[in-house]
C-alpha positions as CSV (number, residue, x, y, z in Angstrom):
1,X,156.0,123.2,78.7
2,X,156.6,123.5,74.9
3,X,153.4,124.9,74.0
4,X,154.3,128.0,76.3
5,X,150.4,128.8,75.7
6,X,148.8,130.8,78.7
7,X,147.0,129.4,81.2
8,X,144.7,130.4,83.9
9,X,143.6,129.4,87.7
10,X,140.9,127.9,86.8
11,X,142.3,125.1,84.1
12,X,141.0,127.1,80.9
13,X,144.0,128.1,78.4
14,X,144.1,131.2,76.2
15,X,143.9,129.3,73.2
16,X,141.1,128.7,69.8
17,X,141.0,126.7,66.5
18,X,138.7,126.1,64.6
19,X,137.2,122.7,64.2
20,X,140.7,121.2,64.5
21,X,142.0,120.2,68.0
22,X,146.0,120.8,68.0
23,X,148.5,118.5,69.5
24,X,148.4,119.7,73.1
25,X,145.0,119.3,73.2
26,X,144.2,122.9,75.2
27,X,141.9,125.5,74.7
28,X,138.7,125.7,72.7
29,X,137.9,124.1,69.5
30,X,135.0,125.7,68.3
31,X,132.8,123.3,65.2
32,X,132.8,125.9,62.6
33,X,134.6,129.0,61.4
34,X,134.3,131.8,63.4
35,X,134.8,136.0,63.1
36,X,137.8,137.9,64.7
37,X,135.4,138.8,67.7
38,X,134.8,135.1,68.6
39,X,138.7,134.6,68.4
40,X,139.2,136.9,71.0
41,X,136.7,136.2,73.1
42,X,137.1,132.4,73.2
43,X,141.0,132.6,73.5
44,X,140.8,135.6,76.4
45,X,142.3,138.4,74.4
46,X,139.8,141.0,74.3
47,X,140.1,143.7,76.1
48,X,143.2,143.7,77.5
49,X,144.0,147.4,76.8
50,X,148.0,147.2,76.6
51,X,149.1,150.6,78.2
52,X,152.7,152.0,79.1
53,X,152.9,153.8,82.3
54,X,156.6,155.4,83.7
55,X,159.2,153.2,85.0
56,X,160.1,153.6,88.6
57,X,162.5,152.1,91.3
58,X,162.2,152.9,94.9
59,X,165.6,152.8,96.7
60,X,165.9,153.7,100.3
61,X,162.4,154.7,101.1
62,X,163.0,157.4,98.0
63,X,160.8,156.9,94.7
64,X,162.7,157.3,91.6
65,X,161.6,157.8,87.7
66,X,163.6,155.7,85.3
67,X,164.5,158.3,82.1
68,X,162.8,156.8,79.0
69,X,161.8,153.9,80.3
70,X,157.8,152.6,80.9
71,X,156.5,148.9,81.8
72,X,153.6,147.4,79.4
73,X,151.0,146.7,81.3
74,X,147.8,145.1,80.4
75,X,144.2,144.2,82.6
76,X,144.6,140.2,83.2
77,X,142.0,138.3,81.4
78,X,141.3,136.5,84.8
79,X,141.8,138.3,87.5
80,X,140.6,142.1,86.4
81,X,144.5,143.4,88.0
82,X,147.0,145.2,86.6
83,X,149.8,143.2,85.0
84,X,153.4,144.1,84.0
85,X,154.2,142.2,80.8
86,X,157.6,144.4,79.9
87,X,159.5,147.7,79.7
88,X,159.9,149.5,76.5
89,X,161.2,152.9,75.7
90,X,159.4,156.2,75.0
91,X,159.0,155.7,71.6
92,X,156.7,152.5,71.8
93,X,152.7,152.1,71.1
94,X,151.4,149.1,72.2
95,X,148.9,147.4,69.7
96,X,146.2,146.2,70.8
97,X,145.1,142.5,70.5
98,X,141.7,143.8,68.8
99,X,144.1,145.7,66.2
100,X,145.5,142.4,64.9
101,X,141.9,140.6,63.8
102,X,141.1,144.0,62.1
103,X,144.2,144.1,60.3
104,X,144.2,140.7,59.3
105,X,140.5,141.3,58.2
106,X,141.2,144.4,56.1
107,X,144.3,142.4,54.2
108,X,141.9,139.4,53.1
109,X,139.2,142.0,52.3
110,X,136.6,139.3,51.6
111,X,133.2,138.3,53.6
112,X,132.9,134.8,54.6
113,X,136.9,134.4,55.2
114,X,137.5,133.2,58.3
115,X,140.3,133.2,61.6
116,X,141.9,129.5,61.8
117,X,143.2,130.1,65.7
118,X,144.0,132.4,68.0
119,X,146.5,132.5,71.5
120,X,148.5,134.1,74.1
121,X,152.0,133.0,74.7
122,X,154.6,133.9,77.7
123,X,151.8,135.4,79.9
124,X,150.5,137.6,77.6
125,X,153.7,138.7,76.5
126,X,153.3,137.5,72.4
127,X,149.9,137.4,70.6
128,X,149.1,135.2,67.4
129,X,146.0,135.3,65.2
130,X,145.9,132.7,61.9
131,X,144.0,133.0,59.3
132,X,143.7,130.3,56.1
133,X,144.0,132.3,52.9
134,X,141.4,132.2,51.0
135,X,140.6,130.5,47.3
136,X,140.5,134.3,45.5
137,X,143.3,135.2,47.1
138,X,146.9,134.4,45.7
139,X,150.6,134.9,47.2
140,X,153.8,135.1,44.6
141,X,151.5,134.1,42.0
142,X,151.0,130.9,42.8
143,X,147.6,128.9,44.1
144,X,149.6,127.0,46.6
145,X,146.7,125.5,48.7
146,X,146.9,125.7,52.8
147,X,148.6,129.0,53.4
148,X,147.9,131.0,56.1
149,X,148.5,134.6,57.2
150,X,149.1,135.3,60.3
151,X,149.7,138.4,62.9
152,X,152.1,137.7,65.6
153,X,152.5,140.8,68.0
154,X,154.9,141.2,71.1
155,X,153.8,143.0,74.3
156,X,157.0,143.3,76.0
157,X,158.6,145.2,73.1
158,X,161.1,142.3,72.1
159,X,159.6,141.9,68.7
160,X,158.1,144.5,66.1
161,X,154.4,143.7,65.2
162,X,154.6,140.9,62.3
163,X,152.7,139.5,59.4
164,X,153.3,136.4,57.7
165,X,152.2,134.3,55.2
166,X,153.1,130.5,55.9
167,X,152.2,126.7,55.3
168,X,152.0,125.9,59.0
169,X,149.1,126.4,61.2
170,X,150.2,128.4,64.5
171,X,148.7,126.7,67.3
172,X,151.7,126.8,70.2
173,X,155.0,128.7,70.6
174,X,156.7,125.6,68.9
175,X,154.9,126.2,65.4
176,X,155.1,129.7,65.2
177,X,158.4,129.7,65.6
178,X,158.3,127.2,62.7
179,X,156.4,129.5,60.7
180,X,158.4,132.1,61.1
181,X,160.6,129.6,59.7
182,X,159.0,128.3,57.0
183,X,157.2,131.6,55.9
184,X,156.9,132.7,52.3
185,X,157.0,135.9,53.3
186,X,157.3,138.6,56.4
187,X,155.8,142.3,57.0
188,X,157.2,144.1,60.2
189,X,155.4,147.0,61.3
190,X,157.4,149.0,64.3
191,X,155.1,149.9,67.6
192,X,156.4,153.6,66.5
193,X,154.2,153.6,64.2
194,X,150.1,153.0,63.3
195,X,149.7,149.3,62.9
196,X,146.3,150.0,60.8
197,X,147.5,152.3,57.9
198,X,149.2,150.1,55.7
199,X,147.0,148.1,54.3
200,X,148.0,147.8,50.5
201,X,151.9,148.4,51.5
202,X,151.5,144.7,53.2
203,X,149.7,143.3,50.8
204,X,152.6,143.9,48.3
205,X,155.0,142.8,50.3
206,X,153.5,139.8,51.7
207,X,153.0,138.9,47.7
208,X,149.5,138.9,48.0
209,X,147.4,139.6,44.9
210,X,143.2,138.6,44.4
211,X,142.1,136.2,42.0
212,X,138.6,137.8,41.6
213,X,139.5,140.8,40.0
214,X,138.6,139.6,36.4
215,X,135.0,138.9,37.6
216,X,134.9,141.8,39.4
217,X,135.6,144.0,36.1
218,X,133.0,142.2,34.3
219,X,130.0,142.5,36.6
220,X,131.0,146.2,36.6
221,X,130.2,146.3,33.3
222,X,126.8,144.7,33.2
223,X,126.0,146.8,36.1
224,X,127.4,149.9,34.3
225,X,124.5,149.0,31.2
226,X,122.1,148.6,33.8
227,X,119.3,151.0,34.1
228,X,118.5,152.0,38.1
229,X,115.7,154.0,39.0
230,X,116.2,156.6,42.1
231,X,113.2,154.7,43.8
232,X,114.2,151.1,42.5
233,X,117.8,152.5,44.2
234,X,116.1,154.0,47.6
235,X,114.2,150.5,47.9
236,X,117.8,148.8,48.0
237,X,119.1,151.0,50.1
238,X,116.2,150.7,52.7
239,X,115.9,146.5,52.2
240,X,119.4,145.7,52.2
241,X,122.5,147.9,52.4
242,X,121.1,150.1,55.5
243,X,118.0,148.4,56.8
244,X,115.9,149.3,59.8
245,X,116.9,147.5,63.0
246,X,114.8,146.0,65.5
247,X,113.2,148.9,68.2
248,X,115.0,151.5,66.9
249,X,115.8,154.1,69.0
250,X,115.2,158.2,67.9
251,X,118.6,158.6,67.2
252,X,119.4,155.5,65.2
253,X,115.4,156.6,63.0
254,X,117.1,159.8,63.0
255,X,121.0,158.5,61.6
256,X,119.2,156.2,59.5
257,X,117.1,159.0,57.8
258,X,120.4,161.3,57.8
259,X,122.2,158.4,55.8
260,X,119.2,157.7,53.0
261,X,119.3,161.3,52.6
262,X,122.6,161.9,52.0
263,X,123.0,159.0,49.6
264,X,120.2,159.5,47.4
265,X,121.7,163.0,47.2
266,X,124.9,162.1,45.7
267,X,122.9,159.1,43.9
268,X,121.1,161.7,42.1
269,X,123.2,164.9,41.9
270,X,126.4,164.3,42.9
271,X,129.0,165.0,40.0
272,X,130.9,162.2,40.8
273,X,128.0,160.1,39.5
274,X,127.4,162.6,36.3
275,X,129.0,159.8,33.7
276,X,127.7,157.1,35.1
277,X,124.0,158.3,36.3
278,X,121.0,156.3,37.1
279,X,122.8,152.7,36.7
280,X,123.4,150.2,38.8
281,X,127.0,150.6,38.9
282,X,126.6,154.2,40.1
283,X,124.2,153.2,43.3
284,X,127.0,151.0,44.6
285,X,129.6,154.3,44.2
286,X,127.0,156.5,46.0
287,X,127.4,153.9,48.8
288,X,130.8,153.8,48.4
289,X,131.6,157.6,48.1
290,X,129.0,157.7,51.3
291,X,131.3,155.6,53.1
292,X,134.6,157.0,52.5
293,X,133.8,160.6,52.2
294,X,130.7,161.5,53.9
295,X,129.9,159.5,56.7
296,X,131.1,161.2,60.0
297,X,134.1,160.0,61.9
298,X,136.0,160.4,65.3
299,X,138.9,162.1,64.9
300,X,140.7,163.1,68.3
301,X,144.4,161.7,67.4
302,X,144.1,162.6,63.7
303,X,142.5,164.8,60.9
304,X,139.0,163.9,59.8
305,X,140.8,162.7,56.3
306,X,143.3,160.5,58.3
307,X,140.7,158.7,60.2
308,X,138.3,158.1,57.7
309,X,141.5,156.4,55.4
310,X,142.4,154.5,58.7
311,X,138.5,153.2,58.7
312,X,137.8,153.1,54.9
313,X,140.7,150.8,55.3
314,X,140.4,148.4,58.2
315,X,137.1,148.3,59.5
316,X,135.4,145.2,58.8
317,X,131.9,147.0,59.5
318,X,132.6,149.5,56.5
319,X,134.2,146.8,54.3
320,X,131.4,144.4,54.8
321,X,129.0,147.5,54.1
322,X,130.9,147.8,51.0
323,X,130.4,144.0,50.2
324,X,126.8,144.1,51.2
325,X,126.2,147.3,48.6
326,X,128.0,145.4,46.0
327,X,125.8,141.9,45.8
328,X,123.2,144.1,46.6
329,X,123.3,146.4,42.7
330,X,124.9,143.5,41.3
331,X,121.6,141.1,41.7
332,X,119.9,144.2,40.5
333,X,121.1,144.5,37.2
């Protein structure tokens, strides 16, 4: 069939759009915007955890390795099993379909932007997430309206990870190969190297710049010449940028109480903060500086300064903490 979209035993296709129902009429239309999470999760591509594991033949009753050579294999969304979806060299990391929605997320770099659809092609083998650009956001300059960026990803090696930015709205095999046609403009990232850590590199050369910097400058200002008591700025902190959750257990009273501490302290002494203390402006750096600099990290593949870059960068939790901090002092001055 044209669409080449996956589907499954049981009649359901891997396939989501938003509020739209595309021409071949498969999958799930969900009635409102939805987060990366949802696109995944609706369309089957979560968890799949794309692995490589050595190539072999068996010849004669005599099991031999293949030099350089390893099949991608991923856990079927149906059936739980092993399944071979191509053979790539040494040299290849797969990326994952959960690394896509967080790099499309970390790009737009705005709350309330949302994923347009999401689906598998080939059995599994290529992987596209949409997202519509949103209003603040700009691509060669121009406020062209109905763009989308999207992240198109092959599992059997034949294709580099790619981002786009295009007028047409991937729903099938058939329009993202227009897209890919018709886009404005095209970001390869290899599978030798981290999908995750170039953020701002894409950005400039997908041509993307944000509207909203102009506004952003000026309510720095007013929050700048805005007075901000250390317990006006603890009260913020406690209410909305890091509030209780629902039967906590010790160790999240105990993280949480780690956090406060550690934030008033740069809040209130750190030297960072010296030309800019007690104002508005500099309780959203403290939460800032908190975030980037202070809070811990996992670092088993990478130095502490590496991963906390990779997640300062792409993880939507930390860049929606970021956004949350922000309105937060902002409505306080």
């Amino acid at each position: 069939m044209a669409h080449q979209l996956e589907r499954f035993s049981d009649g359901s296709t891997s396939f989501v759009s938003a509020r739209v129902d595309a021409w071949h009429r498969l999958g799930t239309v969900l009635p409102d915007t939805f987060s990366g999470a949802t696109a995944l999760r609706t369309a089957r591509l979560d968890r799949w955890n794309v692995h490589t594991t050595p190539l072999q033949i068996t010849e004669g009753g005599t099991t031999l390795a293949v030099p350089d050579a390893y099949a991608t294999v991923r856990t079927h969304p149906e059936t739980g099993l092993p399944d071979v979806l191509g053979v790539v060299g040494d040299r290849y990391r797969p990326v994952q379909n959960e690394e896509l929605t967080d790099v499309l997320e970390a790009i737009i770099d705005q709350s309330g932007a949302h994923f347009e659809t999401a689906g598998s092609l080939r059995g599994g083998r290529e992987i596209f997430v949409t997202m519509r650009l949103p209003e603040t956001m700009r691509v060669g300059g121009t406020d062209e309206l109905d763009l989308y960026v999207a992240a198109l990803n092959a599992h059997d090696g034949s294709a580099a990870m790619r981002l786009i930015v295009s007028p047409v709205r991937i729903v099938c095999a058939n329009t993202q190969a227009a897209a890919l046609r018709d886009a404005r403009s095209v970001y390869s990232i290899r599978h030798t190297s981290g999908a995750t850590t170039k953020i701002a590199e894409a950005r400039q050369a997908l041509g993307m710049t944000f509207t909203y910097l102009e506004g952003f400058q000026t309510e720095a200002e007013r929050m700048i010449d805005q007075t901000l008591t250390d317990g006006r700025f603890m009260d913020i902190l406690r209410a909305e940028v890091w509030p209780e959750p629902t039967d906590p257990t010790d160790r999240q009273t105990a993280n949480r109480r780690a956090i406060l501490a550690e934030a008033e302290r740069l809040f209130t002494e750190a030297p960072t903060q010296a030309a800019i203390r007690g104002t508005a402006w500099a309780g959203y750096q403290s939460v800032v500086e908190y975030l980037d600099h202070y809070a811990p990290v996992r670092n088993g593949r990478v130095t502490a300064e590496v991963a906390r870059a990779e997640r300062t960068l792409i993880q939507p939790r930390v860049i929606g903490l970021k956004h949350q901090a922000f309105d937060a002092f902002r409505l306080a001055a």
